[in-house]
N, C-alpha and C positions, 0 to 999 in steps of 0.2 A: 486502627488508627485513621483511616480514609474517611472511617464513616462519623467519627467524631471532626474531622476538619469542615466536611462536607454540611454538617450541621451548625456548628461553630459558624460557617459564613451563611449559609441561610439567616440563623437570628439576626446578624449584624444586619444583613442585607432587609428584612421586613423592620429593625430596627430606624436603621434610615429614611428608608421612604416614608414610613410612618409618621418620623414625626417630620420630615418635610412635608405632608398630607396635612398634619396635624397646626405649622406652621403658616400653612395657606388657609386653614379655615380658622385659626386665631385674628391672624387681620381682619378679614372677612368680618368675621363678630365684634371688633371694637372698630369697624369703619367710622361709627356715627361722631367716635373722638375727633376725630380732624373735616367731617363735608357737613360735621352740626352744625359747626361755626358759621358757615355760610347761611346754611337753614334757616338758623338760629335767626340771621340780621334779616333775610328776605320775612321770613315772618312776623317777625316783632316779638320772641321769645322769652318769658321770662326764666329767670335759674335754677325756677322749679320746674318749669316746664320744660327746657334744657337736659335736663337731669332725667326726668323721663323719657326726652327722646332718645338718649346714649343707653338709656338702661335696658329699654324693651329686647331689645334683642337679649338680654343677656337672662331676661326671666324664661323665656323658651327654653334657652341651652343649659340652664338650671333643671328644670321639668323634666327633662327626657334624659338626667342624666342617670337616673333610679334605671328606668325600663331600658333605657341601652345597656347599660352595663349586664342588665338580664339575659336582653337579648346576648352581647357580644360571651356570656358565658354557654350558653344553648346553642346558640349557633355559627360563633366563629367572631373574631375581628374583621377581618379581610371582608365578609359581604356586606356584614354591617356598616361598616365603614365605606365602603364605596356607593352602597345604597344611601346612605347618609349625606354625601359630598353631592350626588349626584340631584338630590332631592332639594337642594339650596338654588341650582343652577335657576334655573327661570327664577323663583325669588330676587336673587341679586338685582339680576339685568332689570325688571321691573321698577326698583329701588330708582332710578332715574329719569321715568316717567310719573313720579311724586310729585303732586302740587299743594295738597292741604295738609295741615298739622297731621288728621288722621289718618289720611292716607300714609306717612310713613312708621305710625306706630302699628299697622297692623301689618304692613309688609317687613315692616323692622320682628314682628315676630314669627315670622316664617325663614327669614333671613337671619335667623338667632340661633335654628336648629343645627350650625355651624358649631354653635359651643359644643353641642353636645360628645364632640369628639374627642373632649379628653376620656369619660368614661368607658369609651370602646377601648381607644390607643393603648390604656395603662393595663387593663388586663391581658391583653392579647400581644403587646410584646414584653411584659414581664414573666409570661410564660415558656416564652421562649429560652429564658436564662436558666442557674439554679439559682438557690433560696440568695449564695451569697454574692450573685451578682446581681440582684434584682433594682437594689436598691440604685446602683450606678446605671442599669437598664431606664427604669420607670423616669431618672432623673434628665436623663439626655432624651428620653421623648417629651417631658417638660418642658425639657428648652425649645422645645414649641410656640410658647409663649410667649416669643422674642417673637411673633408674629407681629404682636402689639407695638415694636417699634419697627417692622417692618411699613407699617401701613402709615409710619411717621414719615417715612422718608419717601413712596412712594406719594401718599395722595395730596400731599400740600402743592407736589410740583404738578398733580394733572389740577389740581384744583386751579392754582393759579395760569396755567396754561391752558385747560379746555375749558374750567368750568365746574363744577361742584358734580352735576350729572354724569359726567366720565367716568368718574370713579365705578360708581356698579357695572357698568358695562365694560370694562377691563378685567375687575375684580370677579365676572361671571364667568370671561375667560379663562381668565385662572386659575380657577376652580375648577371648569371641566378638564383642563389641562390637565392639571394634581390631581382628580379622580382617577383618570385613563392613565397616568403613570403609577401610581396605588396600583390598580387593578394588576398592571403589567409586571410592577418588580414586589407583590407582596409573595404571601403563599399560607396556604389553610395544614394545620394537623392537625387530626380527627383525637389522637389524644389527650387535645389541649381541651375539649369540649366539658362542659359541667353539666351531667344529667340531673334536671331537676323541677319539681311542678309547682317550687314556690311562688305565690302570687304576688303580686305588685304590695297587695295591703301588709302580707306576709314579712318580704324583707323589711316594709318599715316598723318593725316590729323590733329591729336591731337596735332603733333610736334608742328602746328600753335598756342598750348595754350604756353604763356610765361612761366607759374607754371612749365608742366611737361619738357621745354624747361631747367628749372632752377635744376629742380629734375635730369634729366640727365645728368647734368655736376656737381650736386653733387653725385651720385653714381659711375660717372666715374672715380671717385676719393676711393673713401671708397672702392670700388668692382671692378672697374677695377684696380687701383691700389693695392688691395688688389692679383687679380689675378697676376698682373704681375710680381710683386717681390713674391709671392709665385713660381712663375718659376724660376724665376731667382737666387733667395738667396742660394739654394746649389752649385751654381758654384761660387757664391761671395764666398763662406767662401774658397771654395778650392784654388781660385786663390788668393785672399786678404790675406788671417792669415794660407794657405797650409797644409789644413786641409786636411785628408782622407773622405771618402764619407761617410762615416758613421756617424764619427762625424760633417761633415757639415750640415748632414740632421737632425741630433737631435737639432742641434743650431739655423737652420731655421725654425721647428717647435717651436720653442719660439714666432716666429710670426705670422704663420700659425694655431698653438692650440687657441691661443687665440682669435686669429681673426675669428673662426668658433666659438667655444663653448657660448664664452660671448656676441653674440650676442643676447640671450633670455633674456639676463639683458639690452640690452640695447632696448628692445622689452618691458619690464616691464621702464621702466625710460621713455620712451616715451609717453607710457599710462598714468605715473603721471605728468610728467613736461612740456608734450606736445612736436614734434616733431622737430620745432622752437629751443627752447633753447640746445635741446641735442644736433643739428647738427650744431649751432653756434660754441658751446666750441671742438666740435669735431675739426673743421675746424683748431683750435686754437692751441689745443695741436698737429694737425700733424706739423701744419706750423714749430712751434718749433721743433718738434723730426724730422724733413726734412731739417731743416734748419742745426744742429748740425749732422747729417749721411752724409749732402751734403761735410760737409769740407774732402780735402783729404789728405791722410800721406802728410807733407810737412816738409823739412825740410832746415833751412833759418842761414844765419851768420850775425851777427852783432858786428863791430867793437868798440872794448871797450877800455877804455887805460888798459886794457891789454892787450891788440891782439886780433883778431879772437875770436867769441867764438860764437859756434852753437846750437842749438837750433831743437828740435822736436816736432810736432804737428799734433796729429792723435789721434783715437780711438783706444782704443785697443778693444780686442775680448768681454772682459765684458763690458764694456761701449756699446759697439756696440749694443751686444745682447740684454740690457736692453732698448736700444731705440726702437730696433726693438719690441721689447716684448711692451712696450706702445704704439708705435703703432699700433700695432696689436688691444691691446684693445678700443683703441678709434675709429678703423676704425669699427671694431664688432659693437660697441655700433652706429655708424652714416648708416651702413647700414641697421640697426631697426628702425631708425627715418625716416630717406627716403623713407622708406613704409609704415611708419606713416602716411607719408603725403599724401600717396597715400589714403591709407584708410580711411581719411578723409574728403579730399577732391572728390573722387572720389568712393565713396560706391557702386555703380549701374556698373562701369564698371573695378574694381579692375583687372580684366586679361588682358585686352587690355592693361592699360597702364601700369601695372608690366610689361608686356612685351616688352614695347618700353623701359622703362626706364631700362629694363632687357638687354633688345639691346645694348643699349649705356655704359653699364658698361663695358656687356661682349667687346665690340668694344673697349674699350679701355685698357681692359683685353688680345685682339690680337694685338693691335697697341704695348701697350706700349713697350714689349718683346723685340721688332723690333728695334724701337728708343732704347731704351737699348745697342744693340749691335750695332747698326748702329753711335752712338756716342762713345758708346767704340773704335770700331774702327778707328775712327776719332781724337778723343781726347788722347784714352790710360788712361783714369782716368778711375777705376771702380766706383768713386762716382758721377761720370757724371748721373749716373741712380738716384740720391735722386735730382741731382740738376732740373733734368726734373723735378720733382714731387712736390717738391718744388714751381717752377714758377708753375704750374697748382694750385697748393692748394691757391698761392695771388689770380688768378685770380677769382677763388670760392668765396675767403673772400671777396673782394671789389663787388662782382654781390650780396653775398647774404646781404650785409651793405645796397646796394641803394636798393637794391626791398624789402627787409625786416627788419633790424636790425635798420635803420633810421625811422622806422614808428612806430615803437614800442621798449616798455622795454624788454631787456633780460632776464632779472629776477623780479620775482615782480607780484603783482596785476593786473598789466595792461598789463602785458603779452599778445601775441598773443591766444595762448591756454586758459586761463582763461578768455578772452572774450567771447571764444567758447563756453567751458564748462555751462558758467552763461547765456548763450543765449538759 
């Protein structure tokens, strides 16, 4: 009995720090959402160009999400990951001695290797669990992700009181902090280890399963899309509803808090309802809260007998923010079920393919940014950015309707998951 307790509190304990670890180096990687802004106006930046500076970092912590997860199966979480944290630290602090465009895209991707810590965290404290806690496991070190609204509420206030430059040189702090506490409260088991000599080219060779082919274009949605209007949404509120920076980043964390913290509930709903039904309805309620952000201020005349008489059609700042805030949670809750499925289906090699499917989120965590501004300035509509997101989220519903929703009930008995279970 002692030695089940004694175990029982170690997970918990590499569970927490983890993703407090995991939490410090999320901010970290979407810094460029809130000290762009600044950037942005000392430069002269256009929304394409914008777009690329928020995104660079996130193309690194995409890249190295394959080979981490390699490593973290071969050689543990715990060093990879402190070796990881540790290896951002000068990065950071440099981020502040930035003066030209390209000097921050090329320290922004050395300061990006921060993403790469989801594909370590998720293998390595999902191991510590069994099969059916894993999924409440891997979800509450997601809510890692609520870094994203952490770095809201921090860097507007050093921005507006020191300066745009403060930020990295805090946030480098804090980072060795979070390492040296990682290191101190994690812990390594040599059983947890996966001996294996597959090569880099090897594991992408998994792309060829249609499942993790299907898993990748639903996380590029929940999690890249989660990342990308997490970058974006502080300059939406200032240019849209001409808000100051501060209060644009507390309204954007409306979507950002939720979207990191509630992902441990949607880590626990997966374990009951199976990973299937959650990421159905997930799909459902974004289409709709994408569908209603997509419309833009418009405003139209229509001839009455009695004249002229015009007309307005737009969200205002509440409306907005409550869609955004649903969104948020339902994207939380779909990116718990997406490594549901992982852990499921894929028990024996959960790092390799978190990390491809880690790839593809973050991939489109760096894409989307781009296409953001790249249509902004094309179109001039800011809601050009939900109408992308939108068309990506049909094409999710109709892949996941013929491979899966057409073969089975959504709800019910005969569920996908309840076959499982009773097998």
């Amino acid at each position: 009995m002692s030695t089940i307790v004694k175990t029982s509190s170690k997970a918990y304990s590499v569970l927490i720090v983890s993703t407090f670890a995991f939490t410090v180096c999320f901010m970290v990687w979407l810094m460029f959402g809130v000290i762009g802004i600044p950037i942005k106006k000392t430069l002269g930046l256009s929304a394409t160009e914008f777009g690329l500076l928020t995104a660079t970092p996130i193309l690194t912590g995409s890249l190295v999400r394959v080979p981490l997860g390699i490593w973290t199966d071969r050689f543990g979480g715990r060093i990879v990951m402190f070796l990881l944290m540790m290896s951002t630290v000068i990065p950071i602090w440099m981020m502040s001695y930035a003066t030209a465009y390209w000097h921050f895209l090329v320290i922004g991707l050395f300061v990006g290797l921060a993403g790469g810590s989801f594909s370590v965290g998720t293998p390595y404290v999902a191991r510590w669990f069994p099969k059916n806690r894993q999924g409440f496991a891997m979800g509450v070190y997601g809510a890692g992700n609520s870094g994203a609204a952490v770095n809201k509420f921090i860097a507007p206030a050093l921005v507006v009181g020191f300066g745009w430059a403060f930020v990295p040189q805090v946030y480098a702090a804090v980072m060795l902090g979070a390492a040296l506490l990682f290191w101190f409260f994690s812990a390594s088991e040599p059983s947890h280890l996966v001996s294996t000599n597959i090569s880099f080219k090897d594991q992408l060779k998994a792309l060829k399963d249609p499942k993790v082919l299907r898993y990748c274009q639903y996380y590029s949605i929940v999690f890249g899309g989660y990342v990308g209007l997490s970058l974006w949404m502080v300059q939406y509120y200032v240019g849209e509803f001409g808000l100051e920076i501060r209060t644009a980043a507390l309204l954007a964390a409306c979507f950002s808090l939720p979207g990191g913290v509630l992902r441990a509930i949607g880590g626990w709903l997966s374990d009951k309802y199976g990973a299937h039904q959650v990421t159905w309805w997930v799909m459902w309620v974004s289409w709709i809260c994408l569908f209603l952000l997509s419309y833009p201020q418009t405003d139209f005349t229509i001839m009455t007998i009695n004249g002229p008489e015009t007309f307005h059609i737009g969200l205002n700042i509440y409306f907005f923010t409550g869609l955004m805030f649903i969104l948020g949670i339902a994207w939380a809750f779909g990116k718990a079920s997406v490594f549901k499925y992982i852990g499921d289906d894929y028990p024996d090699n959960i790092g390799t393919i978190s990390g491809i499917v880690g790839l593809a989120g973050g991939l489109g965590g760096f894409v989307l940014p781009i296409m953001f501004g790249a249509i902004l300035d094309l179109t001039g509509i800011r809601s050009s950015a939900f109408m992308l997101m939108y068309g990506v989220v049909w094409v999710s519903l109709i892949w996941m309707y013929l491979t899966e929703v057409r073969k089975s009930e959504v709800m019910g008995a005969k569920s996908i998951p309840s076959v499982i279970y009773s097998s």
